[in-house]
N, CA, C and O atoms as a CHARMM CRD file, in Angstrom:
* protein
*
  296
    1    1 UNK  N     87.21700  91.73500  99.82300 PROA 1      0.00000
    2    1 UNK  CA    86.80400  93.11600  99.71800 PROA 1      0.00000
    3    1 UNK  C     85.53600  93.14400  98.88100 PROA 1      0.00000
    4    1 UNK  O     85.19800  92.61000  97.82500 PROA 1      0.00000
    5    2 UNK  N     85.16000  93.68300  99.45000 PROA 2      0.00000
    6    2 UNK  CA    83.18700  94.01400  98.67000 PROA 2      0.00000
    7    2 UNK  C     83.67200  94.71900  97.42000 PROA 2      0.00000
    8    2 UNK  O     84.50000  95.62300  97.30600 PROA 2      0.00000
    9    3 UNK  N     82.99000  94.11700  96.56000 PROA 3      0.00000
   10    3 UNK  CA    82.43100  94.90100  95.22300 PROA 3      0.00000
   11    3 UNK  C     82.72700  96.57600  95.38800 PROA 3      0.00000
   12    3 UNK  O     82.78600  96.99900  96.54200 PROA 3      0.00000
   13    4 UNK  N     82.90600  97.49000  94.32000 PROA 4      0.00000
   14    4 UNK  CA    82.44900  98.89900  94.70100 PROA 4      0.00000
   15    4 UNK  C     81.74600  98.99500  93.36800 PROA 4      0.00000
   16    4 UNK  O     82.10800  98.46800  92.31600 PROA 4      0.00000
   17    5 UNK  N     80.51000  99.87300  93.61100 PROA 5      0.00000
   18    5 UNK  CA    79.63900 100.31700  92.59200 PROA 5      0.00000
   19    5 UNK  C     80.50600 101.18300  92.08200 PROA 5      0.00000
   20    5 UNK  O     81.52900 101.59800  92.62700 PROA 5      0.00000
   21    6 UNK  N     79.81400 101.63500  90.33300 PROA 6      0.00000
   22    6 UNK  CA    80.31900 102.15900  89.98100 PROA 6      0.00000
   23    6 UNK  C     79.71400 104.02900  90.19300 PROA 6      0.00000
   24    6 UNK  O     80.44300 105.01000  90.04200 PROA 6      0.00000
   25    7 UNK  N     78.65000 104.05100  90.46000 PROA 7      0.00000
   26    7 UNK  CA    78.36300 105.65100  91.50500 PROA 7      0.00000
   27    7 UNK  C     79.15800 105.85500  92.60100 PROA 7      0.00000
   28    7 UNK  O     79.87500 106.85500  92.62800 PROA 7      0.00000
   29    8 UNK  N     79.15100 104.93600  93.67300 PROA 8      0.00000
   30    8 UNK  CA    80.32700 105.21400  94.56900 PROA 8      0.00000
   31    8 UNK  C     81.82100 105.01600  94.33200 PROA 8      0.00000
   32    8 UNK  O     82.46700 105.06500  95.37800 PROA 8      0.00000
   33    9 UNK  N     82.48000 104.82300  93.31200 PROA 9      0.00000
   34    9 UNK  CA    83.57400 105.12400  92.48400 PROA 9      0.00000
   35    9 UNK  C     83.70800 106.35600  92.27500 PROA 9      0.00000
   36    9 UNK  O     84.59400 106.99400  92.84500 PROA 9      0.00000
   37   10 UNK  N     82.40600 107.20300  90.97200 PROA 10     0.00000
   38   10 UNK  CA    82.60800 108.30500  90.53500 PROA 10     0.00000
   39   10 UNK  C     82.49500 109.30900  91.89500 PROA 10     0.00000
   40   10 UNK  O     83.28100 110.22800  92.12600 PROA 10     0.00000
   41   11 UNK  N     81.56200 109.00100  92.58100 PROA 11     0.00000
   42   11 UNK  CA    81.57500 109.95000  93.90100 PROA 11     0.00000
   43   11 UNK  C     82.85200 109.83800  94.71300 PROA 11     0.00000
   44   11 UNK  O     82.90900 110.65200  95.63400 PROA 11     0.00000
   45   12 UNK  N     83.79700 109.09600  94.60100 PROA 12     0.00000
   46   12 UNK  CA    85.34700 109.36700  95.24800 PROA 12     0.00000
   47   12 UNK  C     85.72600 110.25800  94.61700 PROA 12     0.00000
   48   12 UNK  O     85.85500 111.28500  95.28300 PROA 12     0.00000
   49   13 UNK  N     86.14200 110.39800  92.90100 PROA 13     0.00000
   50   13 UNK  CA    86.64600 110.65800  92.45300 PROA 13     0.00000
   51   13 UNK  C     86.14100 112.25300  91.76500 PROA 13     0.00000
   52   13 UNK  O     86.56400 112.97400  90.86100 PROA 13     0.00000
   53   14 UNK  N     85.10500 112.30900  92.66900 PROA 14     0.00000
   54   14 UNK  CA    84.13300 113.73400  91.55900 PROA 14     0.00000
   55   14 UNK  C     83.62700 113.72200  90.52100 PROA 14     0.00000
   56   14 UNK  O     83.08000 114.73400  90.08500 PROA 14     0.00000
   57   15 UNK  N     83.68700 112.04700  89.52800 PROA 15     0.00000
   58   15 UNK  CA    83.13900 112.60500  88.39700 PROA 15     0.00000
   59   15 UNK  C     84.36200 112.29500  87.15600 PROA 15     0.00000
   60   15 UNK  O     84.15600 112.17400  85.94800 PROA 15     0.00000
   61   16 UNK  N     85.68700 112.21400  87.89100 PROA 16     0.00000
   62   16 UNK  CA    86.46600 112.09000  86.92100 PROA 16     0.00000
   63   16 UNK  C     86.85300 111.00600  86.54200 PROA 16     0.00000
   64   16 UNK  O     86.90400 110.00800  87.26100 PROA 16     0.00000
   65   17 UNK  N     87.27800 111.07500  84.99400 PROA 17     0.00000
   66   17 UNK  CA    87.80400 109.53600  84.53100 PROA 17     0.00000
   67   17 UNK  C     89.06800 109.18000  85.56800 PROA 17     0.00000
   68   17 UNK  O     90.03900 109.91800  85.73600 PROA 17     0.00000
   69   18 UNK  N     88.82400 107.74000  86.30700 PROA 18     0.00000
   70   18 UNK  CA    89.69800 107.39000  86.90400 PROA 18     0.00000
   71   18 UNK  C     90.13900 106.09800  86.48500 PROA 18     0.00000
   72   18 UNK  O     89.43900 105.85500  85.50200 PROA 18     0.00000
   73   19 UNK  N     91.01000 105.00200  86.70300 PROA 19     0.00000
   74   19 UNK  CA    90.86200 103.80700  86.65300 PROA 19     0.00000
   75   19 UNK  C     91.31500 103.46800  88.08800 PROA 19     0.00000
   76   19 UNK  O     92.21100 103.91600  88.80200 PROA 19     0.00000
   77   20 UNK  N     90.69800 102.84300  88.19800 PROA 20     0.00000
   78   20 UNK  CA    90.44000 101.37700  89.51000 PROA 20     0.00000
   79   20 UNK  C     91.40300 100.23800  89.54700 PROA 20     0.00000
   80   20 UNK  O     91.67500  99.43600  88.65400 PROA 20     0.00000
   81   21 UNK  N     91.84500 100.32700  90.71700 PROA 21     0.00000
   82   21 UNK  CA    92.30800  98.82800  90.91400 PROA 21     0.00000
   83   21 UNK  C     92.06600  98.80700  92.57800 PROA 21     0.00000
   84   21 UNK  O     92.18900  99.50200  93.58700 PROA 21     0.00000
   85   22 UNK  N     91.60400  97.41500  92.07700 PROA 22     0.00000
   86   22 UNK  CA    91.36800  96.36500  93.64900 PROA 22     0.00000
   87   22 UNK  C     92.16200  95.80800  94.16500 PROA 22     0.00000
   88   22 UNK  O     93.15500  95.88300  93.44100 PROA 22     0.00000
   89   23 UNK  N     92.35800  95.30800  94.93800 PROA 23     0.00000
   90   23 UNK  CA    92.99200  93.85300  95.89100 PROA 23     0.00000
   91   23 UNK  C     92.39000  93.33900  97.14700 PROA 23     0.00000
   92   23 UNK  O     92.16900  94.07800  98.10600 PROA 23     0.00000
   93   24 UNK  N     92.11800  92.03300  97.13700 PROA 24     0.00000
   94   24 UNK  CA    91.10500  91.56900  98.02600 PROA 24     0.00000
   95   24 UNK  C     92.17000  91.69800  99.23100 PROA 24     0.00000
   96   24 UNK  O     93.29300  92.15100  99.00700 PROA 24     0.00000
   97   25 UNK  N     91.83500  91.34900 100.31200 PROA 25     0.00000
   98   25 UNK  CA    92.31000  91.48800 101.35900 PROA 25     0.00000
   99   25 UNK  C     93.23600  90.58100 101.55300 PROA 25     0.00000
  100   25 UNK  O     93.16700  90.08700 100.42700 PROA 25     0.00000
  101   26 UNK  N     94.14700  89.88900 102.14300 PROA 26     0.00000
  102   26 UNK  CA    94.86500  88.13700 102.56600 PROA 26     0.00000
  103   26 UNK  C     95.27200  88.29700 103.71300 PROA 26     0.00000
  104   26 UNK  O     95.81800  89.30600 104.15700 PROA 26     0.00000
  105   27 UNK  N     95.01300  87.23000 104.31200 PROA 27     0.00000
  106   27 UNK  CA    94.96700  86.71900 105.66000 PROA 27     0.00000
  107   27 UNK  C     95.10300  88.07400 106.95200 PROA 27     0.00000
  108   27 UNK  O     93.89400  88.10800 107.18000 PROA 27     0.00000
  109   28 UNK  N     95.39500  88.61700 107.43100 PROA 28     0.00000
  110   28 UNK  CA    95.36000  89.75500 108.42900 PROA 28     0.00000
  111   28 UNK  C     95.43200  91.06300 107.60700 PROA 28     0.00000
  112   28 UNK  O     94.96600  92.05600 108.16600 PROA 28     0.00000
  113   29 UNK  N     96.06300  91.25100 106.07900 PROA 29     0.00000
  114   29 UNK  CA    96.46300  92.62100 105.34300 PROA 29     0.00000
  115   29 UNK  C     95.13100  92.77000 104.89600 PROA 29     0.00000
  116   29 UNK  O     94.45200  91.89800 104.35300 PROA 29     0.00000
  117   30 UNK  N     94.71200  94.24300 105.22900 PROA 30     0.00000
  118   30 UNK  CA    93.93000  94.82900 104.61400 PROA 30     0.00000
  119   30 UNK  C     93.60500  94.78000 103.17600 PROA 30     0.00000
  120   30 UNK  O     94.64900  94.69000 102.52900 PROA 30     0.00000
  121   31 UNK  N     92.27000  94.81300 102.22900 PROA 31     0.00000
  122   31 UNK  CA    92.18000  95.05300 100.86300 PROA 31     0.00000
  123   31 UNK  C     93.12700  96.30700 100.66400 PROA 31     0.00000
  124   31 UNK  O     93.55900  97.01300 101.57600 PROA 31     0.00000
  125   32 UNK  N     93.43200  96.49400  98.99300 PROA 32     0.00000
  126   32 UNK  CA    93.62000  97.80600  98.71000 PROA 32     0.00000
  127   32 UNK  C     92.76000  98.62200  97.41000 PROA 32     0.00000
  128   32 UNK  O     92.32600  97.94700  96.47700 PROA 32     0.00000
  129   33 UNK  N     92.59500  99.88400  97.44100 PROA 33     0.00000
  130   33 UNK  CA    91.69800 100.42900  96.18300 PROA 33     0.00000
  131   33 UNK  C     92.68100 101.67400  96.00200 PROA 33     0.00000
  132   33 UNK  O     93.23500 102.33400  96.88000 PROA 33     0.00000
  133   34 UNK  N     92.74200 101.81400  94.54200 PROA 34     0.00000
  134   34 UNK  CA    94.27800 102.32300  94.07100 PROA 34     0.00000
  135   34 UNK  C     93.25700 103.14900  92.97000 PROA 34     0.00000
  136   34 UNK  O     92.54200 102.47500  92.22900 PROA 34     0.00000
  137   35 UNK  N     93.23200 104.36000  92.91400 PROA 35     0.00000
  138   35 UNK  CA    92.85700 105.06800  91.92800 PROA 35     0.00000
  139   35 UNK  C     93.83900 105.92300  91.31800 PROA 35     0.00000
  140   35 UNK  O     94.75100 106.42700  91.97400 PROA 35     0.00000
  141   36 UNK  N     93.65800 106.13000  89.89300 PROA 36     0.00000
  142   36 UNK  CA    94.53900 106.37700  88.94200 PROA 36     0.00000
  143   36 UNK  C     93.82400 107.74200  88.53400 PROA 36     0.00000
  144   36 UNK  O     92.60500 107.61800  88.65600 PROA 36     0.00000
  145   37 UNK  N     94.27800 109.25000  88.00300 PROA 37     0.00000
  146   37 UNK  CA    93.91300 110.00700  87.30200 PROA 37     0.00000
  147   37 UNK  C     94.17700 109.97300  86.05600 PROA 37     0.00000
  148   37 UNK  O     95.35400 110.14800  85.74300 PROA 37     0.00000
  149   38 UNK  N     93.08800 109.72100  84.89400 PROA 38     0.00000
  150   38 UNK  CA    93.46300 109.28700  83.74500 PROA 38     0.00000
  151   38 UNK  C     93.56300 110.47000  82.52600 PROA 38     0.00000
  152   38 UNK  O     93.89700 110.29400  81.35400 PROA 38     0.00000
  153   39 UNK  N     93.13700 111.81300  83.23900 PROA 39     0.00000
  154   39 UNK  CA    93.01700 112.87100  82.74100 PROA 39     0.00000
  155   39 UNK  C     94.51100 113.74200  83.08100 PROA 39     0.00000
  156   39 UNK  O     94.88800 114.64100  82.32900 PROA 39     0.00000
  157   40 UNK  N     95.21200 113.37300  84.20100 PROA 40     0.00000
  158   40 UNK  CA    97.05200 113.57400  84.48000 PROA 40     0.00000
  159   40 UNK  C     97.89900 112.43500  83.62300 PROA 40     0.00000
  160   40 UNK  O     98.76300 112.68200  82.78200 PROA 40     0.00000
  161   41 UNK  N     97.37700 110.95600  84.09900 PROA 41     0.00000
  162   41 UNK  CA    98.51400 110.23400  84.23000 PROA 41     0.00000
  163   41 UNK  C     98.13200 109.25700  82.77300 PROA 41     0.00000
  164   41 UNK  O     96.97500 109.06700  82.39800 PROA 41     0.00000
  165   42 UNK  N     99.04200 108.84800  82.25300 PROA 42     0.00000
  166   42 UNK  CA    98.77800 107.45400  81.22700 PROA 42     0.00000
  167   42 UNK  C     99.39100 106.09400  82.09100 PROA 42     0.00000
  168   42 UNK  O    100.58300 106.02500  82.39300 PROA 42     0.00000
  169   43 UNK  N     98.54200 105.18600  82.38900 PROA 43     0.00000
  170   43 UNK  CA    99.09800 103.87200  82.84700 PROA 43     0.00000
  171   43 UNK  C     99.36900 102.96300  81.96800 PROA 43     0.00000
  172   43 UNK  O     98.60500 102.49800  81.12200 PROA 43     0.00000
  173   44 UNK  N    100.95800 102.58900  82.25600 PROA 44     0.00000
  174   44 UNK  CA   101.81100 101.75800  81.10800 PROA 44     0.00000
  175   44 UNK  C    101.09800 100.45600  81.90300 PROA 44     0.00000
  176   44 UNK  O     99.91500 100.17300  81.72000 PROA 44     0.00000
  177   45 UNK  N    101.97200  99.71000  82.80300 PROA 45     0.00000
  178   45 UNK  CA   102.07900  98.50500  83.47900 PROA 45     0.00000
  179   45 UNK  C    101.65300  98.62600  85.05700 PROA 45     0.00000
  180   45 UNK  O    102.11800  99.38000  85.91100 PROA 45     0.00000
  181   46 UNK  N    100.58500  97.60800  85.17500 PROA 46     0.00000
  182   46 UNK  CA   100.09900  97.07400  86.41300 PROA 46     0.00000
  183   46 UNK  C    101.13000  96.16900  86.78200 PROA 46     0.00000
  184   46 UNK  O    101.53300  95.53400  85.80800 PROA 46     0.00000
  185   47 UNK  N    101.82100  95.82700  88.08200 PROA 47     0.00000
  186   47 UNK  CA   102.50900  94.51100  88.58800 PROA 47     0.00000
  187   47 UNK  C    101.78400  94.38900  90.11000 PROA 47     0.00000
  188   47 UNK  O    101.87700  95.32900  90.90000 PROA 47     0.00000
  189   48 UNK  N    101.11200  93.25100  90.42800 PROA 48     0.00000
  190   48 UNK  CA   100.59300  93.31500  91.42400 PROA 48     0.00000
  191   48 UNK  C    101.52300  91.80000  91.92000 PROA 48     0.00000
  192   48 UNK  O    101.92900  90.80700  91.31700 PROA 48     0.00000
  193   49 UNK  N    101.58500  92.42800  93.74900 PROA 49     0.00000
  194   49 UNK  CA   102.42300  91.35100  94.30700 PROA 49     0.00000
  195   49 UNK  C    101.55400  90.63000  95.56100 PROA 49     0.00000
  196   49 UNK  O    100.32500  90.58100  95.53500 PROA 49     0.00000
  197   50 UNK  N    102.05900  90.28700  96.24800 PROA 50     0.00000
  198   50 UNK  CA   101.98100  89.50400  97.67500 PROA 50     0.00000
  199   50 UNK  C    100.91200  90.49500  98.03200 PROA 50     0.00000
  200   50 UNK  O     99.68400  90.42800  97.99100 PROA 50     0.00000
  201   51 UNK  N    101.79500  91.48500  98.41500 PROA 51     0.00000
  202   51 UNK  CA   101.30400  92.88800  99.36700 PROA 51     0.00000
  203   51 UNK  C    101.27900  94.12200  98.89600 PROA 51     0.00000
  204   51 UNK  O    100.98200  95.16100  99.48600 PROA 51     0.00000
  205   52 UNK  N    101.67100  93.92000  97.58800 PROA 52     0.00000
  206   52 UNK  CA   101.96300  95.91500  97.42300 PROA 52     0.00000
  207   52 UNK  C    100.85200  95.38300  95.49300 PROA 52     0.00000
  208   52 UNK  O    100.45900  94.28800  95.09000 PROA 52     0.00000
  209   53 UNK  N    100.76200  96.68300  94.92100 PROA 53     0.00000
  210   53 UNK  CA   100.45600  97.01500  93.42800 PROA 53     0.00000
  211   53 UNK  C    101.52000  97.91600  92.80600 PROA 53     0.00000
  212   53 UNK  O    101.52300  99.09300  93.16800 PROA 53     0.00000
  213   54 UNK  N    101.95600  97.71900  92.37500 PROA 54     0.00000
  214   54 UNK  CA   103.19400  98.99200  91.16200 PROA 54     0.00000
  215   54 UNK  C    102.47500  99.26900  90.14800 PROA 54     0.00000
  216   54 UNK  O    102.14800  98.36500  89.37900 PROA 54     0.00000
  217   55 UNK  N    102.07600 100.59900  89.93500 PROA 55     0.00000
  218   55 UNK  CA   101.47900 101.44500  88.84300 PROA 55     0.00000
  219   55 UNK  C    103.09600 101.84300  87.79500 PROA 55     0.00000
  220   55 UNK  O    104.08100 102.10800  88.48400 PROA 55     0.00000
  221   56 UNK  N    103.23400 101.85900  86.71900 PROA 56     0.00000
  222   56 UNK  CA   104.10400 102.50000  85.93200 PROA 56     0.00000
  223   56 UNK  C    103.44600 103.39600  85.29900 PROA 56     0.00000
  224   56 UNK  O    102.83600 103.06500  84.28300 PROA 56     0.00000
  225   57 UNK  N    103.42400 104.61800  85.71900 PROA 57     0.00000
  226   57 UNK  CA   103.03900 105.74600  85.36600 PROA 57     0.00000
  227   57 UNK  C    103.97200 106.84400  84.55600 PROA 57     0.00000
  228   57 UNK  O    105.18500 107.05600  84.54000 PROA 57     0.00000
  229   58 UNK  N    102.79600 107.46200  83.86800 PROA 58     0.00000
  230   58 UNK  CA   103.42100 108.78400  83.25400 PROA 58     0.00000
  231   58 UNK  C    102.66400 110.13600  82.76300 PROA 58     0.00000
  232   58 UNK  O    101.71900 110.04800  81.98000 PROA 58     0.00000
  233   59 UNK  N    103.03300 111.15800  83.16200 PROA 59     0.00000
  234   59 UNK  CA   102.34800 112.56500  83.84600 PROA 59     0.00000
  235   59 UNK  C    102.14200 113.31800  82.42000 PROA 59     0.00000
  236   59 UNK  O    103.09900 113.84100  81.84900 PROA 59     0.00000
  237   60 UNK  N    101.04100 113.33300  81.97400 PROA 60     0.00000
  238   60 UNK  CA   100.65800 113.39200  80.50300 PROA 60     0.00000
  239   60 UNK  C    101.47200 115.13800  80.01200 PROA 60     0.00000
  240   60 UNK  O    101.98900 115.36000  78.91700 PROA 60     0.00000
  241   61 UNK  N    101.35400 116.26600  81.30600 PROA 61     0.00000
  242   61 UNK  CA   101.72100 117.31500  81.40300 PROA 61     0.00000
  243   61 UNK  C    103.24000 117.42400  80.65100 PROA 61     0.00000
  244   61 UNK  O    103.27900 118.29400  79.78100 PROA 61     0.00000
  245   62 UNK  N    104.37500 116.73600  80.84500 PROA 62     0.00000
  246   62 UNK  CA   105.44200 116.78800  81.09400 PROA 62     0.00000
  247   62 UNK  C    106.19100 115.64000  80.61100 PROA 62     0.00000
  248   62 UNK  O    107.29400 115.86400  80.11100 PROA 62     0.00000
  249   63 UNK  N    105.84700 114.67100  80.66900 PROA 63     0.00000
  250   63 UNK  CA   105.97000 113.22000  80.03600 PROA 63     0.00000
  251   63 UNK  C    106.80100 112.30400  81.18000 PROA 63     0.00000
  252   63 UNK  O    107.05800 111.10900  81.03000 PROA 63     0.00000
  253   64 UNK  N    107.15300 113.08600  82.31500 PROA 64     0.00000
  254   64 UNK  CA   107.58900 112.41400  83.43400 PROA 64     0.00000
  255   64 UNK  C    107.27600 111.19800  83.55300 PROA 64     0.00000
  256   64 UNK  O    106.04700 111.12500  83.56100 PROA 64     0.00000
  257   65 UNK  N    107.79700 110.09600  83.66000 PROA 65     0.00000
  258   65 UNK  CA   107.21600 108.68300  84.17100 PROA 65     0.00000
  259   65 UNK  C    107.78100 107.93900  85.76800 PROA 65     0.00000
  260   65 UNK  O    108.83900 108.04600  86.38700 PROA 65     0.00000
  261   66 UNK  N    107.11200 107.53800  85.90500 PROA 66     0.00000
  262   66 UNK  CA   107.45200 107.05800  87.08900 PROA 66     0.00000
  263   66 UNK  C    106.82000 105.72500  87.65300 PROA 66     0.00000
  264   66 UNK  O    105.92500 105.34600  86.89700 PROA 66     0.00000
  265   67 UNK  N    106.98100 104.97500  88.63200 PROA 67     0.00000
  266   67 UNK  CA   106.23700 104.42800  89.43900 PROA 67     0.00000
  267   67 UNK  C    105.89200 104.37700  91.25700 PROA 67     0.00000
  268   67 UNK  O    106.53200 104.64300  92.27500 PROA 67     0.00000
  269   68 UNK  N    104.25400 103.78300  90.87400 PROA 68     0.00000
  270   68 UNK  CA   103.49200 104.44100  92.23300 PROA 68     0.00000
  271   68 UNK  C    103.65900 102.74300  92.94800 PROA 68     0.00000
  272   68 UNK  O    103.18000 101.68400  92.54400 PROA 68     0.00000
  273   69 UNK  N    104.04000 102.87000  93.46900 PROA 69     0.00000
  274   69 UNK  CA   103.93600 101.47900  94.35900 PROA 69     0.00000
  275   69 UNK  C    103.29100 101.60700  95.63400 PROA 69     0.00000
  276   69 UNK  O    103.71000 102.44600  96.43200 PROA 69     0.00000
  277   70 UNK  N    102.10400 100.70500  95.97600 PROA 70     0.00000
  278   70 UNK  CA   100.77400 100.72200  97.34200 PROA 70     0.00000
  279   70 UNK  C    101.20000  99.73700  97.56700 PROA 70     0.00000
  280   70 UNK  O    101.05700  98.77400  96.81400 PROA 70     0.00000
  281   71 UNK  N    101.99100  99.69200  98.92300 PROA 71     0.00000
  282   71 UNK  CA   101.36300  98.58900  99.85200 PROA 71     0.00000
  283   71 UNK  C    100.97100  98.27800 101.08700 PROA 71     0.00000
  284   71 UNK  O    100.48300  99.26800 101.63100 PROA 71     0.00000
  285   72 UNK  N    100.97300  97.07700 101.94600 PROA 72     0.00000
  286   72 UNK  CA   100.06600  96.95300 103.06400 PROA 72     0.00000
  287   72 UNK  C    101.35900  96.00100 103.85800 PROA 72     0.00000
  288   72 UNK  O    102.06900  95.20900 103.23900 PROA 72     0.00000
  289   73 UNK  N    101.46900  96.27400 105.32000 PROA 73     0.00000
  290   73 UNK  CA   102.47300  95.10300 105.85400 PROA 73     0.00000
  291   73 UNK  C    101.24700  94.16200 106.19100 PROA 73     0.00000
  292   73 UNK  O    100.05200  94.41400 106.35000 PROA 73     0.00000
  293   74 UNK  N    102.02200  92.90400 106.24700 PROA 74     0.00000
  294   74 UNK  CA   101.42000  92.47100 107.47300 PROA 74     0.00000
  295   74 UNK  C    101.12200  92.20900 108.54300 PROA 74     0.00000
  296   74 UNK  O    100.05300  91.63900 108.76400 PROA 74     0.00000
């Protein structure tokens, strides 16, 4: 997966503090790009696997936590 600038970052996101995560592509599965709202959410723990990313999240509003899990078949 190509590089992403960091202007075409803020232009996904409008401007807002986000955090980023990548994953290059493997063998037929698509890359993935996982953006985080850092102005909602606080990110505890990254676990990145084979095929998927697990965000452990928590919703600054409310203190809700949870996790976001992205992934890709192959």
């Amino acid at each position: 997966m190509a590089a992403f600038s960091d202007p075409f970052l803020k232009n996904l996101c409008a401007g807002k503090e986000f955090l980023w995560h990548t994953k290059p592509p493997r063998g037929r599965s698509g890359g993935m790009l996982v953006g985080i709202n850092l102005g909602t959410f606080d990110v505890g723990e990254i676990e990145e696997g084979e095929y998927f990313v697990r965000f452990r999240i928590r919703n600054k509003e409310d203190g809700f936590q949870w996790n976001l899990i992205w992934g890709c078949t192959r």
